[in-house]
N, C-alpha and C positions, 0 to 999 in steps of 0.2 A: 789705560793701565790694566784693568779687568781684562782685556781679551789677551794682552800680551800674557800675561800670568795665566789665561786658560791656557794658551799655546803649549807655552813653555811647561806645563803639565803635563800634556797631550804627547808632547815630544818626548819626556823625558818615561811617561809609561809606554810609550810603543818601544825605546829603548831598552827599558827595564824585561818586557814579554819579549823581546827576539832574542835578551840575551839567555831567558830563560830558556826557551826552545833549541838556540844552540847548545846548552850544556847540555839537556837533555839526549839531542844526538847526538851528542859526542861521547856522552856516557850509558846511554842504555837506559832501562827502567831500572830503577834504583831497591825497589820489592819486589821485582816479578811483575805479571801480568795474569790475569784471570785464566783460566784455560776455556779454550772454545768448546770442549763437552761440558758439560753439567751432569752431576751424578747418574747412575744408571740406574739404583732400585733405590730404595727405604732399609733397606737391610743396615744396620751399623759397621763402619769398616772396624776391621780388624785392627787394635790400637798394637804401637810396635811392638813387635817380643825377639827380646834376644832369643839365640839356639845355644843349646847346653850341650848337644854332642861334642867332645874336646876336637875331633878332627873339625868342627865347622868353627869353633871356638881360633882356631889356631890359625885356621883361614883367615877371620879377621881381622888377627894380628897382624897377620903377613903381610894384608893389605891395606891397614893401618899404617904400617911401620914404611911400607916402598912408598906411599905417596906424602911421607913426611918429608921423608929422605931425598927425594927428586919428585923434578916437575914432568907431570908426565903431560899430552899433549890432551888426551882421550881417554876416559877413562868406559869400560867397558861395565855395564853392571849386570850382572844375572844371576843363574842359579849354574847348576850342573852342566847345562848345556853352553853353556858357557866358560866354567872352569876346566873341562875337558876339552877344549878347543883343540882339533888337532896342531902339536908344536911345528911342525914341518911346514902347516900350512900357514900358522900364529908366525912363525919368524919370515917368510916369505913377502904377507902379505898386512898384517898389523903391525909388526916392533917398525919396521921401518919410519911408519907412521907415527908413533909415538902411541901407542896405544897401549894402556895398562889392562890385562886380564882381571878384574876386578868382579869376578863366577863365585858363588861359595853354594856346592853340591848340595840340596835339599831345601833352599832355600824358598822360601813362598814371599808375596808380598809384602808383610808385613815385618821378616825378618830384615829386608833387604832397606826396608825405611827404618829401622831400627839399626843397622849401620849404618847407612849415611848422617843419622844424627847422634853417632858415636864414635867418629872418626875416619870412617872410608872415604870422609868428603874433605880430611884436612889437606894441609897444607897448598901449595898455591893451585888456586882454581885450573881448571884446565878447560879450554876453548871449549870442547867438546863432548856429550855423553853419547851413547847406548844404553837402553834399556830394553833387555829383554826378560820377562817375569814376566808368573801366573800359571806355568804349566803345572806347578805341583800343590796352588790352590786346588782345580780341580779335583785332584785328589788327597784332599787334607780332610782324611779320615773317615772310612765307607764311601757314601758317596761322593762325597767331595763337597765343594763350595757350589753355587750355580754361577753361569757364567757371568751374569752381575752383578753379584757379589764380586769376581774374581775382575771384571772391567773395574770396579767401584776401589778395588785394592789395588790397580797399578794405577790408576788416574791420582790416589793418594800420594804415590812417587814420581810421579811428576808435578803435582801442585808444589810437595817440599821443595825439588829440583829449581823449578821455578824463583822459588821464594829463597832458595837459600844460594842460585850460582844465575842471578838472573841476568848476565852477560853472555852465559852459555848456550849456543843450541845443541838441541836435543834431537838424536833418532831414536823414535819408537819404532818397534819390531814387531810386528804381527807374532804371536804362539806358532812353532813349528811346528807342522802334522807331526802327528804323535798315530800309534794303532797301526797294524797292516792296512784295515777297510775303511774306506771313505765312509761306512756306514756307523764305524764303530762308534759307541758312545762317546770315548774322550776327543774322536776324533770331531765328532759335532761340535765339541765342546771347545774345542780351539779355536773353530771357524767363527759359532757364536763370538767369541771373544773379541777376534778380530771384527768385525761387523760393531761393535762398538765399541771398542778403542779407535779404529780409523777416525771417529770424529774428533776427538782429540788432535791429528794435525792439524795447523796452520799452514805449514812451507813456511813459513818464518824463522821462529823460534823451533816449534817441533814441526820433526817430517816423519809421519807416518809411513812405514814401508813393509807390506809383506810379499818376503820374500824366500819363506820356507817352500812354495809351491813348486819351486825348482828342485827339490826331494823326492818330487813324486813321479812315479813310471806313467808314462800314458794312459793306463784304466785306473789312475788314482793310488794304487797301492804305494804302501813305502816299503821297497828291498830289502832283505835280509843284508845285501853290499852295502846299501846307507845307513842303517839304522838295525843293526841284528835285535836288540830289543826293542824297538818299534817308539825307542822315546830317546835314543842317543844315538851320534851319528861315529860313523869312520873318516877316514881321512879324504875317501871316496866323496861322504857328503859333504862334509866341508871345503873340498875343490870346488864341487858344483855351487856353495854359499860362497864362496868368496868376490868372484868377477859383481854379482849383487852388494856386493859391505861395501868392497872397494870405493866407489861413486859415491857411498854413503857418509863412508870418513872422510871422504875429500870434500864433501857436501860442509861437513863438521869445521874441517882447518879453514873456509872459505874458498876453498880451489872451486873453479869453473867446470 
């Protein structure tokens, strides 16, 4: 009578743990999941801070308000370089996709996690993010942030991302060259960057991808044609970034 009664335990917890395991993939991590970097300095991140400029202010209206209103597929997050996406190349090669411009000009990392926890992240989740942030840490005020600090403020936005759309995967974007010279200071400063955010992918959840290097002319420089102020691009650049996104959004909807 003993061993039947062990059995019949034995049986009904292996039942019990398979069913658990199937819900589990069938649902995804239910919090998020740790990220594969771990902090980059000691420095304290930057806690969120709204922007008080009314044009950045109205930005996040806008982009509160479209992803209440419809389900977008992808939402796109960044700063300037982002929001000035050229439209020619944005309707060609993103709206097809389902892809929200979801840029707000000036933005540093810390503003950009202070919308998402005030609405840029509402209504229905969408499969897929981008994030691109950090270039305007570097230069958040004289000399700017360092580049671990500035790794330590966008790893912040995707730990939230994580934790608060943990069905979704994520592309992270390497900082586009920024500066004419390969030598120049900001331009250091974007490479550092990337060198430590790369850890950060997976290929699971996030895929790390830099793919600004395609901006730059064969001795490294960035063109007055891609970039006339050496930190925004023309329509020129953004052709050249595109055929790179592409694979990357389709990475996002699950396409092959």
């Amino acid at each position: 009578m003993r061993r039947a009664f062990d059995v019949s335990i034995a049986h009904a917890t292996r039942l019990i743990a398979g069913a658990v395991l199937l819900a589990t993939l069938s649902t995804g991590p239910v919090n998020g999941q740790a990220l594969r970097c771990r902090p980059f300095s000691n420095e304290p991140v930057a806690a969120p801070t709204p922007r008080t400029a009314q044009s950045a202010v109205d930005r996040f209206e806008k982009i509160k308000a479209a992803v209440t209103a419809e389900s977008y597929r992808v939402l796109f997050l960044g700063d300037s370089i982002t929001e000035r996406f050229d439209d020619t190349v944005w309707r060609e090669d993103m709206m097809p996709r389902g892809v929200l411009n979801s840029g707000v000009n000036g933005d540093r990392t810390e503003n950009l996690l202070w919308r998402m926890q005030h609405g840029n992240l509402d209504g229905q989740p969408p499969t897929g993010v981008v994030v691109l942030i950090g270039t305007n840490d570097l230069t958040n005020g004289g000399e700017g942030r360092s580049p671990e600090a500035t790794a330590d403020g966008i790893r912040a936005n995707l730990e939230y991302l994580r934790q608060r759309l943990p069905r979704a995967r994520i592309v992270l974007l390497g900082l586009y060259p920024r500066s004419i010279s390969p030598e120049a200071r900001l331009r250091r400063g974007t490479v550092a960057v990337n060198q430590l955010i790369r850890e950060c992918g997976d290929d699971v959840w996030i895929k790390y991808a830099d793919i600004g290097t395609i901006l730059l002319e064969p001795d490294g420089r960035l063109s007055p044609t891609i970039s006339p102020d050496a930190l925004h691009f023309t329509e020129a650049g953004y052709r050249r970034l595109a055929p790179r996104l592409n694979p990357l959004i389709d990475w996002l909807l699950g396409k092959r």
